[in-house]
Each structure stands twice: as C-alpha cells, then as structure tokens.
C-alpha positions in Angstrom: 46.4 -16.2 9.2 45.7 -18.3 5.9 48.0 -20.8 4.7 48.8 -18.5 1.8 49.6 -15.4 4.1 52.4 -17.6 5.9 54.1 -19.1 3.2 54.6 -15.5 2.0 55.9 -14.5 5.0 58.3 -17.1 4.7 59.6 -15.9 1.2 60.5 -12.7 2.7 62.1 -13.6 5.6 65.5 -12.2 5.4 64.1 -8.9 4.8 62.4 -9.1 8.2 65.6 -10.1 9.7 67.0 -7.5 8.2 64.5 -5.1 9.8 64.7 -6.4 12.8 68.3 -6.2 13.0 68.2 -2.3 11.7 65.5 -1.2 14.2 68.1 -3.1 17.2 71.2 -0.9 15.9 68.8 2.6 15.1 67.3 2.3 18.5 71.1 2.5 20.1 72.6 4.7 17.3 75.0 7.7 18.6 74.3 7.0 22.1 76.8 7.2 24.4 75.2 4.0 27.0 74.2 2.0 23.8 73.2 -1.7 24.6 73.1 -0.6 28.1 70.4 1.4 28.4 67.9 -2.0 27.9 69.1 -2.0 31.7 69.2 1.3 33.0 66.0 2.5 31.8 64.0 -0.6 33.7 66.0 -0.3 36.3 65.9 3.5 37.1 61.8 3.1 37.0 62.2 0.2 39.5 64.6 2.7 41.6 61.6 4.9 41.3 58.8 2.7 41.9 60.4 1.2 44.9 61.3 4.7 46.9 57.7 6.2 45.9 55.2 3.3 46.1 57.2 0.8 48.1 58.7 2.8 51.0 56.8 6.1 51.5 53.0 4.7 50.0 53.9 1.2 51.7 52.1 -0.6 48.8 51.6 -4.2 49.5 54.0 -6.4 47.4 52.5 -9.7 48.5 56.3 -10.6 50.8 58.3 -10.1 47.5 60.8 -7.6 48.1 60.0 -4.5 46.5 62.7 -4.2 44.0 62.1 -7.8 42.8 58.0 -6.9 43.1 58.3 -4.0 40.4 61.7 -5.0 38.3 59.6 -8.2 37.3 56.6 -6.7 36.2 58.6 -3.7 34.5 60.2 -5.8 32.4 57.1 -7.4 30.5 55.4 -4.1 30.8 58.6 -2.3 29.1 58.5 -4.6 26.0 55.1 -4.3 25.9 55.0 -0.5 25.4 58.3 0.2 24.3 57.5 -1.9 21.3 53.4 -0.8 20.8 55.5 3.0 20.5 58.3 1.7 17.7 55.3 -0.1 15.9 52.5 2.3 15.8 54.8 4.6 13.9 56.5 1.8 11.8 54.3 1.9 8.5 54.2 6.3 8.4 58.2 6.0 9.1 58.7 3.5 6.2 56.2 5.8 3.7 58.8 5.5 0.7 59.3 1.5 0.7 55.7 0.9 1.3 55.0 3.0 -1.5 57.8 1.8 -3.6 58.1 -1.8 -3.2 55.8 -4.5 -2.3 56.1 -6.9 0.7 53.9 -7.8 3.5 52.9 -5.0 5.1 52.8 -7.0 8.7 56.4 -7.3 8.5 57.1 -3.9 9.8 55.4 -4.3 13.3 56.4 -7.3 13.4 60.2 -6.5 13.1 60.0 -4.4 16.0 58.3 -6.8 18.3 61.0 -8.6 17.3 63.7 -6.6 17.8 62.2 -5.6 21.7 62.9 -9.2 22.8 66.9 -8.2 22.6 66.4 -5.5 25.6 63.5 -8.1 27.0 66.4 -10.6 27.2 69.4 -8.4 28.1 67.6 -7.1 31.3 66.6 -10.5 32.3 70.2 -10.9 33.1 70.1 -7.5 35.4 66.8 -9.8 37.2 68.5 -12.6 38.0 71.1 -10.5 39.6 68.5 -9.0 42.1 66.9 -12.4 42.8 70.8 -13.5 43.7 70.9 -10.0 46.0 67.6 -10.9 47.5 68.1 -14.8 47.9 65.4 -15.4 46.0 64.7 -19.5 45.5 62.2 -19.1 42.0 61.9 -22.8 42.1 60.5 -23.8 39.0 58.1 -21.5 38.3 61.0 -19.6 36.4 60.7 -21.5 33.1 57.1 -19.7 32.7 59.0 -16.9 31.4 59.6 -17.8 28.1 56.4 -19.4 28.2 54.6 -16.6 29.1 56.9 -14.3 26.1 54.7 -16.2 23.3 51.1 -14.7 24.5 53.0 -11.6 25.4 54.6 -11.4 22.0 51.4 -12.1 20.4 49.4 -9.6 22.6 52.3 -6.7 21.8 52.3 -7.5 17.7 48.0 -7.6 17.6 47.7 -4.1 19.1 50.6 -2.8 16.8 48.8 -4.0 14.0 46.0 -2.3 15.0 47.5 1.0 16.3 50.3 0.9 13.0 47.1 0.3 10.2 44.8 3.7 12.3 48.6 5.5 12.4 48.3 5.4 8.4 44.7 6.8 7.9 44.7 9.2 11.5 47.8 10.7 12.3 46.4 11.4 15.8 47.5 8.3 16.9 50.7 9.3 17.1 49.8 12.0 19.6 47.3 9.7 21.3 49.4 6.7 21.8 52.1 8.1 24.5 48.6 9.3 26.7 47.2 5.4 25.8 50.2 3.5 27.0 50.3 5.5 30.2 46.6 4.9 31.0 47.2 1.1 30.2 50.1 1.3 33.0 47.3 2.3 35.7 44.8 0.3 34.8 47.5 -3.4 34.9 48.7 -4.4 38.0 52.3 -3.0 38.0 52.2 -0.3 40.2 49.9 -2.6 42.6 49.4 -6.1 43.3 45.8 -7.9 41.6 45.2 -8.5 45.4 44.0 -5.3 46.2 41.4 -4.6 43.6 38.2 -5.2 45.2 36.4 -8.4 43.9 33.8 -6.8 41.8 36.2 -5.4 39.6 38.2 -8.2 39.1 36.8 -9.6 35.9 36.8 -6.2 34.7 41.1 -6.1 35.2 41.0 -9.5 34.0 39.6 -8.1 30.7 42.7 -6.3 29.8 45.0 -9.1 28.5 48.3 -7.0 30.4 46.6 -7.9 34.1 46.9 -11.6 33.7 50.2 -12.0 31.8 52.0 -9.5 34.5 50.6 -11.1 37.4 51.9 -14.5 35.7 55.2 -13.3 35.6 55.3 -11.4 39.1 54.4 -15.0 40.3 56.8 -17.4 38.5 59.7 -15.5 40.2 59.1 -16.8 43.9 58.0 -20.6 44.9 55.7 -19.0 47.5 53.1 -17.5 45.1 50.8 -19.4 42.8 49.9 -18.1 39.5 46.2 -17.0 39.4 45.1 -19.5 36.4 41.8 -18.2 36.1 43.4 -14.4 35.2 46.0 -15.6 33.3 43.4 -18.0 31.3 40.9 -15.0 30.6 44.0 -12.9 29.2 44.7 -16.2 27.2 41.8 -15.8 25.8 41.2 -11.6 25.1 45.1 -11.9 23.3 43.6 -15.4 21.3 40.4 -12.8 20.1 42.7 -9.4 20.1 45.1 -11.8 18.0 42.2 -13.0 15.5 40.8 -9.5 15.1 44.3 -7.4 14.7 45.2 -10.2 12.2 41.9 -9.5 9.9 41.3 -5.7 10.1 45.1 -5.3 9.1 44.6 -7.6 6.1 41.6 -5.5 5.1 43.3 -2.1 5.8 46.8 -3.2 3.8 45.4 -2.7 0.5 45.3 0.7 0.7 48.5 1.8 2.4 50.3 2.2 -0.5 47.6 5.1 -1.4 47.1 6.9 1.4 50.5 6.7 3.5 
C-alpha cells in the first residue's frame, strides 16, 4: 500500500474500531450461548472429525492425539473461513454508508478480519485445555502462533478484498462462496496430515497458501514435529503475491462502489 493509502487509514481509525467492535457484538446478538459459541462450534467439528476420520477411517495424525491433531488446525481454518464469509458480504451489507459517506473502502473487510481474532483468541484458551488433558509438552514451538496469525491475517484480509470488490459487481459470489470455502477445506491439510499426499503433488498443495500455514500450526503444538519450512516458505510467499495483488485490484475496483453497490 502507498504511503498516502496508510496515513489515511490512520485518520480513520476509530471508525474501524468501531466496526470491528459492532461486527464482535452483531455476530453474538440475541443468542442464547453468546461469546461461547467461538468454543463450541470448533470444538463440536473436532468432536466430529475425531469419531469419523480419527477412529472409524483411522487417518494418520502423525502420533498427535487426534483431538489435539484436528482442534489445532480447526482453529486457523475457522478464522480463516469464518472471516472470508463475514467479509465477502461486508461492502453489499453496508450499501447505504458506502453510498452515503466516504471512507476507505478497505476498512470494511478489514474490520471483520479483525473482529475474527476475538473467537481465534477465545478458543485458544479451550486448546491449551486439551494439550493439559493430553500432557502435551509444546516446547517452544508454541510462540509460532502468534507468529504465524500475521501471514494468516494477511492471507484472510487479501482474499476478502478480492471476494468483497467481485460481491459488489456479481452477486453470485454470495452463492458461490459457501461451495468455495468448503472445496478450500479438502484441498488443505485439515482433514489429513501433508504426509500422505503423494510427492508429486506436493508443490501443487504447497501452492495454496492454507497448506503451509496449517501444517505450521499443527507442528508448533508438539516438540516432536518439525515445521516443514519449505511449505510454510512457499505459502509465505503465494500470501506476499495474493497480498500485493488483492491490495491493487481493490484500489482499482473502489472507485466505483459507490455507483454500482
């Protein structure tokens, strides 16, 4: 982003605080669970995951226990498409300030990849609980998490961009993007472990930013795996390019949002 684009971004900072902040308390309005379904809803999956891929399909989780092998690559995987669904719809939800007031535009995805990291961070508490259950030593490998949030967050806000600008001129995307996200889901390594996909198709999972960030954090959890740095370096680098592009074509596509949405 130019130097120009950040400064203003800096002017109008409360209001994305303040749409951060709205989009935490809309997300739990009138429910009867609130806050705690940031918990319940990773933790069900994992319930899920565990009884049908761990114990009846006996899918290899590389001597992690199985709860621990899904819950911590759920998590990432929930912000990441819990957040791409909240932002591809952000810009058509908020027609009438768009078209009535002027700020920048990016603020709107960006708010609710903002406001995903409070469920991120509340169900982190629920992970350390089953690494306690599990005796699970994480060594130091553990302070990779919040490392491994800043590519994340980055990879999360550059297709929201992309998918909130396409939502404004095709509506289909709104339709398309519940069927995209689950395709996404089989084609990272959260279901499976990176181990098993067969070595001439590895660079072709390595292309898809997700595969290296998840198997990062499925790693950093226990001090007997390694991280694969070559993986997690290529999905450094599609997120760096996915980051560069999102960044421009939403820049371009901006000017005309108060038109057309």
């Amino acid at each position: 982003m130019r130097h120009e684009t950040l400064r203003e971004l800096w002017h109008y900072r409360e209001l994305f605080y303040f749409l951060a902040w709205r989009d935490v308390k809309v997300r739990y309005k009138q429910t009867a669970l609130g806050v705690a379904w940031a918990v319940l809803q990773p933790l069900l999956t994992m319930l899920i995951f565990t009884v049908l891929f761990g114990n009846l399909a006996k899918m290899p989780s590389e001597g992690m226990p199985y709860p621990l092998f899904y819950f911590g690559a759920l998590l990432p995987w929930m912000y990441f498409s819990t957040t791409l669904s909240a932002s591809g719809n952000s810009l058509v939800a908020n027609a009438n300030l768009i078209s009535k007031v002027y700020f920048p535009r990016i603020i709107l995805p960006s708010s609710a990849a903002m406001s995903g990291l409070v469920a991120f961070g509340v169900a982190c508490i629920l992970l350390l609980g089953v690494m306690v259950h599990y005796r699970v030593n994480p060594g130091w490998g553990l302070l990779m998490w919040p490392i491994l949030m800043v590519p994340l967050v980055a990879l999360t806000l550059s297709v929201s961009m992309i998918l909130a600008a396409l939502n404004v001129r095709y509506r289909d995307i709104k339709y398309t993007l519940p069927f995209l996200v689950q395709l996404w889901l089989f084609a990272t390594p959260v279901i499976y472990p990176i181990s098993i996909v067969p070595e001439r198709y590895r660079l072709l999972v390595a292309l898809n930013p997700m595969s290296g960030l998840i198997d990062a954090f499925r790693a950093s959890l226990v001090s007997s795996k390694h991280v694969d740095w070559a993986l997690l370096w290529v999905s450094l680098g599609v997120t760096l390019v996915v980051f560069v592009t999102a960044a421009l074509y939403f820049r371009r596509a901006e000017r005309t949002f108060a038109d057309i949405v």
